[in-house]
PLY file of the C-alpha trace (Angstrom):
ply
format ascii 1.0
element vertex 347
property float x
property float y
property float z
element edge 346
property int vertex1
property int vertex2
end_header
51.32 8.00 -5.58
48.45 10.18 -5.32
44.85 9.89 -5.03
42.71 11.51 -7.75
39.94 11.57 -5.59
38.18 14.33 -4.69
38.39 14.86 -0.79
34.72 13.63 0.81
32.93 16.98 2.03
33.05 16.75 6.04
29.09 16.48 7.07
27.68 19.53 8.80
27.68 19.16 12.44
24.06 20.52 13.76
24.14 21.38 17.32
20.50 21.38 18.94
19.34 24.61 19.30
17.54 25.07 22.63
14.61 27.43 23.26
17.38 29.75 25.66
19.54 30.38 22.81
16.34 31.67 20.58
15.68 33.83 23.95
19.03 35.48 23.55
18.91 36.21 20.34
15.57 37.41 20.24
16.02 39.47 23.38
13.38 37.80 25.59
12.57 35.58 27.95
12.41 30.85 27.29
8.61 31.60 28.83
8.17 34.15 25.70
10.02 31.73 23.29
7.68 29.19 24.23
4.04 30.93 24.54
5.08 31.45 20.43
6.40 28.53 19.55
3.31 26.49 20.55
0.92 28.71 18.93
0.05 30.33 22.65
0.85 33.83 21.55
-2.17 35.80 21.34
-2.93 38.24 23.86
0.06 37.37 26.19
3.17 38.38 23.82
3.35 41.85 22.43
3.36 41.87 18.52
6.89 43.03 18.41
8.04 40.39 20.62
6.52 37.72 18.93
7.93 38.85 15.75
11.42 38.92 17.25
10.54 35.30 18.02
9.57 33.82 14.63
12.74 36.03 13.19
15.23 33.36 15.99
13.28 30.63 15.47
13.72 31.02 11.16
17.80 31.94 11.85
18.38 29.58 14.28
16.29 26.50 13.01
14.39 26.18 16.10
11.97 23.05 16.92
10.27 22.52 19.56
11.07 19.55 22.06
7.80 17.58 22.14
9.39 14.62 23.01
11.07 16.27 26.45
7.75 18.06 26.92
5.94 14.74 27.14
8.47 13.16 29.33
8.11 16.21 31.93
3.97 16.02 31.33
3.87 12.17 31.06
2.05 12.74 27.98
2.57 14.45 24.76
0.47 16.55 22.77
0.04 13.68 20.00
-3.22 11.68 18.81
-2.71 8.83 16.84
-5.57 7.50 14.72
-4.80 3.97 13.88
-6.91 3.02 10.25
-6.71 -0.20 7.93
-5.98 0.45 4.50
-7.18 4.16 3.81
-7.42 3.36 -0.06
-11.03 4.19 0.24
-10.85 7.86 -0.11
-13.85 7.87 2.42
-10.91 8.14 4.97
-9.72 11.78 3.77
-13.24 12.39 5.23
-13.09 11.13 8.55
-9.30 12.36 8.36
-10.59 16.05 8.03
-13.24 15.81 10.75
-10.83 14.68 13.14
-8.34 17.85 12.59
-11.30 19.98 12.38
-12.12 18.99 16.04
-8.98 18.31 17.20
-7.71 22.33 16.31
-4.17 23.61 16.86
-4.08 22.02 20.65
-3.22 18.45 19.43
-0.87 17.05 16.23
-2.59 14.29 14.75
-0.62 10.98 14.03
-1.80 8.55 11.21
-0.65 4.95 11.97
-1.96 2.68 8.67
-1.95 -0.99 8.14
-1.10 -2.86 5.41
-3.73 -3.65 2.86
-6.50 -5.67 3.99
-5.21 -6.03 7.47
-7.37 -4.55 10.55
-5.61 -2.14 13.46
-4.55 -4.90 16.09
-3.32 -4.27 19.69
0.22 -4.87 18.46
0.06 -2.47 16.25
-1.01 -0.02 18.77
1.03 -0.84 21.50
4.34 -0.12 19.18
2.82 3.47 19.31
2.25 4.07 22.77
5.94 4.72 23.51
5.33 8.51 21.72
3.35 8.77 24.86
-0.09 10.06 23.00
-2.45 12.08 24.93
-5.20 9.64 22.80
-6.11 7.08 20.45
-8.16 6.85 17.72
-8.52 3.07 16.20
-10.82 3.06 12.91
-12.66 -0.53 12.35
-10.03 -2.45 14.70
-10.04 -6.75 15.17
-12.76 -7.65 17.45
-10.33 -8.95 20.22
-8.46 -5.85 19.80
-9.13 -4.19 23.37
-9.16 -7.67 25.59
-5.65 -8.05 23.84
-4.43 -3.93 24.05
-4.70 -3.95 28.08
-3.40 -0.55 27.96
-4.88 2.61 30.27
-5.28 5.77 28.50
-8.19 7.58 26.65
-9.57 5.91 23.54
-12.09 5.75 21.18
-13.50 3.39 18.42
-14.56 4.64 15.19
-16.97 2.41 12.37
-16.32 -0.70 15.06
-19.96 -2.26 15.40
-20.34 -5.45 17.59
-18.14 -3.67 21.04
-20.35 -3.92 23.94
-22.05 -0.72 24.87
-19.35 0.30 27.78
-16.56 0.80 25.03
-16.34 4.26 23.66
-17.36 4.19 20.39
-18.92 6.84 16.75
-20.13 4.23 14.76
-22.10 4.85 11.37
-25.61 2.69 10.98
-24.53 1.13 7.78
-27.15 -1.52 8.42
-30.12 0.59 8.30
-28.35 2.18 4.88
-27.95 -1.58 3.11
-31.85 -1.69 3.93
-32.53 1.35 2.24
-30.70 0.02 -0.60
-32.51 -3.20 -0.83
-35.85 -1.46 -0.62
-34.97 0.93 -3.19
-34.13 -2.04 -5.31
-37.43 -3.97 -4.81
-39.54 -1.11 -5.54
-37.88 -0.92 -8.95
-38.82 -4.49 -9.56
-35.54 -6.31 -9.20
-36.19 -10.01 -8.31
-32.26 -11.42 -8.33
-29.46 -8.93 -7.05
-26.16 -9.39 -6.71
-23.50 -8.05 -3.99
-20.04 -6.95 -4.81
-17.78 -7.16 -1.15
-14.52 -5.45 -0.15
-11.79 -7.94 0.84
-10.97 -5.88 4.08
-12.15 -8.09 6.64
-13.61 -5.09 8.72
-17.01 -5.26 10.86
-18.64 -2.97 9.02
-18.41 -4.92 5.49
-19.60 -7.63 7.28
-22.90 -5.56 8.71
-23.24 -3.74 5.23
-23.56 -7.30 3.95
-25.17 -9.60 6.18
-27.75 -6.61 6.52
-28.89 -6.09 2.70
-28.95 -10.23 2.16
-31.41 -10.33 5.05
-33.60 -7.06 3.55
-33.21 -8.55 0.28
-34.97 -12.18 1.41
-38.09 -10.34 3.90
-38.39 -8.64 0.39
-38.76 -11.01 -2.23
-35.12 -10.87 -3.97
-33.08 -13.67 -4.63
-29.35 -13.73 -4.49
-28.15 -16.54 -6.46
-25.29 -19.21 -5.41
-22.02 -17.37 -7.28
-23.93 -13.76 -6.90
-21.70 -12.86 -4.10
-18.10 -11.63 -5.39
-15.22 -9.84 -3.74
-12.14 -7.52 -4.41
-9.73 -4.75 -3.11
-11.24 -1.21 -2.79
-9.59 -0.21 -6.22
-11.10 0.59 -9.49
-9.21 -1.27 -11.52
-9.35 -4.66 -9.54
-13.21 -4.09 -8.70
-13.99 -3.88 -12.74
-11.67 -7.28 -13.49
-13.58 -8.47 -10.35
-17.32 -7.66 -12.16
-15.54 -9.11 -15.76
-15.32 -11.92 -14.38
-18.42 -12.60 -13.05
-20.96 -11.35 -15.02
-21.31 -13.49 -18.32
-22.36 -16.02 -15.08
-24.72 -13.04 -13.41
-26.13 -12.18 -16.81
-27.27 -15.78 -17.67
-28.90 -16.17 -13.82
-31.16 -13.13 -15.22
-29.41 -10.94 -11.97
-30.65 -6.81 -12.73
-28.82 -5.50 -9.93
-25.92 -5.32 -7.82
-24.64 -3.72 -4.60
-21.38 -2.81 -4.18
-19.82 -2.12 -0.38
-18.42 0.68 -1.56
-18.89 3.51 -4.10
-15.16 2.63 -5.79
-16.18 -0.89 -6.37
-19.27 0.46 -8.18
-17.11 3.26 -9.91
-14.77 -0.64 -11.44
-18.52 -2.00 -12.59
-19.66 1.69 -14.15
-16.17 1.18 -16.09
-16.17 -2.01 -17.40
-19.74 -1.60 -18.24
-18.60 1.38 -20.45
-15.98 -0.64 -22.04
-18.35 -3.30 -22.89
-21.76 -1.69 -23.24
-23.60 -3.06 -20.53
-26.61 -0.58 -20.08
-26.51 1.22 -16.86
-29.69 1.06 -15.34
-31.63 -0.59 -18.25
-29.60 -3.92 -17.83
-28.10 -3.69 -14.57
-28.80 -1.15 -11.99
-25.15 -0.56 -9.60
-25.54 0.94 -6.04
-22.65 2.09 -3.86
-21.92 2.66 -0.51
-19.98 5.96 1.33
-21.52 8.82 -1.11
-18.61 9.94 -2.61
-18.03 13.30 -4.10
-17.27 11.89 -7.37
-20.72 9.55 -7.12
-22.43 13.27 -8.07
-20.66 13.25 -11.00
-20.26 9.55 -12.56
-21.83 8.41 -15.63
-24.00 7.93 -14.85
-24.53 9.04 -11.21
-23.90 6.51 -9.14
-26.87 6.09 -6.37
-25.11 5.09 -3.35
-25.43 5.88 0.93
-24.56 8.79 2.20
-22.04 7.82 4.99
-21.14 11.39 7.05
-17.52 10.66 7.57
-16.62 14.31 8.14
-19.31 13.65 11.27
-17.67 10.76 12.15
-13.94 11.93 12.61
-15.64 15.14 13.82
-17.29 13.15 16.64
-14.92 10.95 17.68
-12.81 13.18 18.24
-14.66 14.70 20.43
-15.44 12.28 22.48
-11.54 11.58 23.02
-10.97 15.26 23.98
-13.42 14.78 26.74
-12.11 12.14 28.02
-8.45 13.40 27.71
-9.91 16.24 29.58
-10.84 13.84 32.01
-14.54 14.15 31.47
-17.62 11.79 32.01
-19.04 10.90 28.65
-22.84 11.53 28.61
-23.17 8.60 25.90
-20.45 6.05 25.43
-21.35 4.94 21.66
-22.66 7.52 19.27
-24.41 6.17 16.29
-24.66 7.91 12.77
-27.49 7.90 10.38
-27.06 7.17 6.98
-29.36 8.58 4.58
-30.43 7.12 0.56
-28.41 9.04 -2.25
-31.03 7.99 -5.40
-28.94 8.41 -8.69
-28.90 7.66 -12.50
-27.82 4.34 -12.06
-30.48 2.92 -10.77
-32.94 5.04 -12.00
-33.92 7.04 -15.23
-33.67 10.34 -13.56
0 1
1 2
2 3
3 4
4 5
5 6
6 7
7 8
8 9
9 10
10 11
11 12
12 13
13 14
14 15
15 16
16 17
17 18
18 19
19 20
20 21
21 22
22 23
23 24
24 25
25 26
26 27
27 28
28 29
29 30
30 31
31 32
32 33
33 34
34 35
35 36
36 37
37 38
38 39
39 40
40 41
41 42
42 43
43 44
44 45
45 46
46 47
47 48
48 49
49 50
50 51
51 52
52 53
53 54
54 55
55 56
56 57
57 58
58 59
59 60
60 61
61 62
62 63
63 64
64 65
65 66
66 67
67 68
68 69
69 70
70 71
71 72
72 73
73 74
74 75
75 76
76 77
77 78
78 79
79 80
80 81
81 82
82 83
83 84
84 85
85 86
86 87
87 88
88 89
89 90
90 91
91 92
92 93
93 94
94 95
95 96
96 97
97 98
98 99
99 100
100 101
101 102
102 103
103 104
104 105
105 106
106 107
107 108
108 109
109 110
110 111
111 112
112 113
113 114
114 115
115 116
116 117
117 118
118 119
119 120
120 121
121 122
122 123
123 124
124 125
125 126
126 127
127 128
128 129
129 130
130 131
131 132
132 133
133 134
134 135
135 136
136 137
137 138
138 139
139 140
140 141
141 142
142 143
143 144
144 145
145 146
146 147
147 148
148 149
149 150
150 151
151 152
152 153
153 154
154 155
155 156
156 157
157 158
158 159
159 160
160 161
161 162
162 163
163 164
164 165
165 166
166 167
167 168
168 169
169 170
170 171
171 172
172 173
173 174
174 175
175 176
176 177
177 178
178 179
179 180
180 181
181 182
182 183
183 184
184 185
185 186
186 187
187 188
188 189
189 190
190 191
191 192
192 193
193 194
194 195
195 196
196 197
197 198
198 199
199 200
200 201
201 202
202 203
203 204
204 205
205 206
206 207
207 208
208 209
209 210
210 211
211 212
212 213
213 214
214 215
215 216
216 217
217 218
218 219
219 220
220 221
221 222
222 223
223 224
224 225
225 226
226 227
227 228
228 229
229 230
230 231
231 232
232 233
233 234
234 235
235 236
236 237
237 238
238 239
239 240
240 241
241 242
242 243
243 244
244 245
245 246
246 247
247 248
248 249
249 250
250 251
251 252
252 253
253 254
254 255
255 256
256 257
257 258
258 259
259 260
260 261
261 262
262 263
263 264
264 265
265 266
266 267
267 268
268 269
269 270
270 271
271 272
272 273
273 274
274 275
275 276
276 277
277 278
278 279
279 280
280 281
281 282
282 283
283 284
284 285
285 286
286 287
287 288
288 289
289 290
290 291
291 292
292 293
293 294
294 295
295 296
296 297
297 298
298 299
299 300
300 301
301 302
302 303
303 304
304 305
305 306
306 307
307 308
308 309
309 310
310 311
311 312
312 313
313 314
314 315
315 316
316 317
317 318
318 319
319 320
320 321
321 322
322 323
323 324
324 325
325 326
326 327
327 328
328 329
329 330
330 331
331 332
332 333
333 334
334 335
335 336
336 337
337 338
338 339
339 340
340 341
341 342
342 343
343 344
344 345
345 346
């Protein structure tokens, strides 16, 4: 009897191309082969020679060993930047102003956490067998370095409340909720509100803690039930503010602060769908300046966070000390400036 199957295909067999075999082909030496394959070209291979290279490398399939050049070096040529749920598009901020600093010398790794969890040392020390020349941990758990115990250049980004010795860019977020709440008492609001993101990261905690504290010295009251919570996403912040309302409405509450500019971007929704006045009946701040915040209807007054400054920075301060230089200034602080918009304000 015989089968009517069709005979499997036998898989390809790929043999590792090595760096010598691109050197044969391309009629030069592994040192050449090299210098172009790791971008180190310029002014030390002839432009003929490097052309022959790139013509191997495409026939051949040619990739460069990083993980044998980090065994011979001891490290490899990696950063990782460790970062809670990047959901908040504020991240593709800091994400560019780390590359931007970081150049062609070093490949940047992105390690992310699950929703609403923050980086822990576990986390990070699953990574450290890529041998990384750095690390970059965004907002991690405040035992996170007693627990990490691991040697190696690192720096904390948007992680107040590490003592002063710890390497750190963070953004003054507090002085930002203040310039909120003053904003808000100049108008004439009397009972705010505050909208909270559900990622339990220091700095939600300081953006909070800091306006509820401006907001009393002021004069503002926030009301027992004013204080609501929900994932940095549109949809869920605007079923968040549904709920609440009719209850904020009847307390006679004129304004509320979100932690972030997508939670306000869920309340400028839902108050479109159900046409709640925005600013005559309540007045929405944000928090990160988002591009889109220029644009909203209305514009959506919010604080301008630099995050391009603060991956920019940070990663700075790690190439220094991979370089195995003294840092002049172990924590760098940010300012944060007041972005006054349409939705607050008849402007």
């Amino acid at each position: 009897m015989h089968s009517t199957q069709e005979p499997r295909p036998t898989p390809v067999s790929r043999r590792r191309v090595t760096a010598a075999m691109v050197a044969d082909l391309a009629g030069v030496s592994t040192a050449t082969v090299s210098l172009v394959a790791n971008g180190k070209a310029e002014g030390r291979v002839s432009t003929a020679n490097e052309a022959k290279v790139r013509a191997a490398i495409r026939e051949l399939g040619y990739v460069v060993d990083g993980i044998g050049s980090s065994l011979a070096r001891g490290v490899s040529n990696t950063v990782i930047m460790i970062a809670p749920d990047i959901s908040n598009p504020f991240f593709a901020t800091v994400i560019a102003g780390v590359r931007a600093a970081l150049g062609s010398q070093f490949q940047l790794l992105l390690s992310v956490t699950d929703a609403g969890q923050l980086p822990s040392a576990d986390d990070t020390r699953r990574l450290l067998g890529l041998r990384p020349a750095g690390l970059l941990v965004d907002a991690p758990e405040p035992s996170f370095l007693e627990e990490l115990s691991a040697p190696g250049p690192l720096v904390l980004l948007d992680a107040p409340g590490f003592g002063p010795e710890v390497p750190a860019v963070n953004l003054d977020v507090a002085q930002g909720s203040r310039l909120l709440a003053e904003h808000l008492a100049a108008a004439g609001h009397k009972k705010v509100a505050y909208l909270d993101g559900t990622t339990g990261t220091t700095t939600f905690e300081v953006r909070r803690t800091a306006f509820l504290a401006a907001a009393a010295e002021l004069g503002m009251e926030v009301p027992a039930g004013a204080l609501a919570a929900a994932a940095i996403n549109v949809g869920l912040a605007a079923t968040a503010f549904a709920e609440v309302w009719p209850r904020w409405k009847r307390d006679g509450i004129t304004a509320v602060v979100c932690a972030t500019d997508t939670h306000a971007y869920g309340i400028l929704q839902e108050a479109r769908a159900t046409g709640i006045s925005i600013p005559g009946e309540l007045a929405v701040t944000g928090f990160d300046n988002l591009p889109y915040s220029m644009t909203s209807s209305p514009g959506l007054t919010s604080i301008n966070l630099p995050g391009e400054l603060l991956g920019r920075r940070a990663a700075e301060q790690l190439l220094k000390l991979i370089a195995g230089e003294h840092l002049e200034t172990q924590q760098v602080t940010l300012e944060s400036s007041l972005m006054v918009r349409g939705s607050t304000s008849d402007i």
